[in-house]
N, C-alpha and C positions, 0 to 999 in steps of 0.2 A: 595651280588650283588644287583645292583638296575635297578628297569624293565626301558625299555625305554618308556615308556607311563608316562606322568607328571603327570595322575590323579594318579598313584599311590605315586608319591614323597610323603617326608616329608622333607621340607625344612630349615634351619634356615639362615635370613640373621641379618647379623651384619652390621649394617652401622650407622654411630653418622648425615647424613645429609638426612635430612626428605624426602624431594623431590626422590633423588636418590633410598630411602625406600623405599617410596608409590610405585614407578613404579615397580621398580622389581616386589613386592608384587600384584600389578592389573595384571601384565604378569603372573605370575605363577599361579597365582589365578582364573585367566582365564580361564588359560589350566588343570584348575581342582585339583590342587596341592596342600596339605598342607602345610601352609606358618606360620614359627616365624619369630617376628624379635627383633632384639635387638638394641640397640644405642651406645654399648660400649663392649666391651671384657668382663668386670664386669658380666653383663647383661647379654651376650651371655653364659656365661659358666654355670650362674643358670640356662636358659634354657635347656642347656644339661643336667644339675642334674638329667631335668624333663622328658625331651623328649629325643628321642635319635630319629635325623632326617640322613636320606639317606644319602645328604650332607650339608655343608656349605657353604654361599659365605661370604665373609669376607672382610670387609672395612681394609684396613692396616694403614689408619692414623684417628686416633680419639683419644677423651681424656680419663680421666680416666684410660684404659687399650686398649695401640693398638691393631691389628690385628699381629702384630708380637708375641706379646708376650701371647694372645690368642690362637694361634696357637703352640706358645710354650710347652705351658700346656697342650693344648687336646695331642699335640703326646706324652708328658711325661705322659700320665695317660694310662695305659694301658686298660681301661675301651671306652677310645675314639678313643685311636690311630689310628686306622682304620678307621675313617670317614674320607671320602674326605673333601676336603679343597680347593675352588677356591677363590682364592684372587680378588675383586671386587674393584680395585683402579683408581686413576686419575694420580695415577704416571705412562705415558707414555711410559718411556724412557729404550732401548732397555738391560741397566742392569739393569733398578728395575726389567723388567721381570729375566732375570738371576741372580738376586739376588732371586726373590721367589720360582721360582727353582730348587736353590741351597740347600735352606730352608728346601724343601718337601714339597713344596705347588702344589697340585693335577692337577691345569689349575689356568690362570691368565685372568681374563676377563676387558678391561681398559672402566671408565668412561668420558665420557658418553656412556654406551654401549648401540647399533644401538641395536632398535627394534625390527627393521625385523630379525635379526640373535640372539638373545639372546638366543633361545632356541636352537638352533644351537652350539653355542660357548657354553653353558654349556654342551651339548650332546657331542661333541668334548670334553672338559675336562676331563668328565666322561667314555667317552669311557672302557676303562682297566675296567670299574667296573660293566659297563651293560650289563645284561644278555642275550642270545640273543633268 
């Protein structure tokens, strides 16, 4: 289960586009949180080797290794399977959300995501996991 208070998170975000990186990273960081971040699927999963964070946000298009198939792998590992997973994309459109899903992706939060509610729309994601 994960507390609803952010200074407790531990974080990992995957995202290959620096800009979109840094901000999540200053929000949660803010609020106290420990934050990874990775640039690629690759990347992201050696972090998990290393850390094992509360959840994930997850870019779904980048190179190297997407967020599709990043997420492929953590639920196939049964070491990970259990970490939430919110999908952090710029694909808008009303089935990329019903395709993620479909998937088992945890919540789906689209970019540019609004400021003011980020912590909000992750808290809404995570719902089912947080303690009360």
């Amino acid at each position: 289960m994960i507390s609803p208070n952010p200074q407790e998170w531990i974080v990992l975000i995957v995202d290959d586009e620096p800009d979109n990186l840094r901000v999540a990273q200053r929000v949660l960081l803010h609020q106290g949180s420990t934050v990874y971040a990775a640039e690629n699927g690759q990347e992201g999963l050696a972090v998990v080797a290393q850390v094992r964070p509360n959840f994930i946000l997850l870019d779904l298009s980048m190179p190297k290794m997407d967020g599709w198939e990043m997420f492929r792998r953590l639920r196939a590992e049964p070491s990970t399977a259990d970490i939430p997973v919110i999908a952090l994309t710029a694909h808008a459109m009303e089935d990329d959300r019903q395709r993620a899903t479909e998937a088992g992706f945890d919540g789906y939060i689209t970019k540019p995501f609004r400021l003011v509610s980020f912590l909000e729309d992750i808290r809404a994601a995570l719902q089912p996991f947080i303690t009360p």
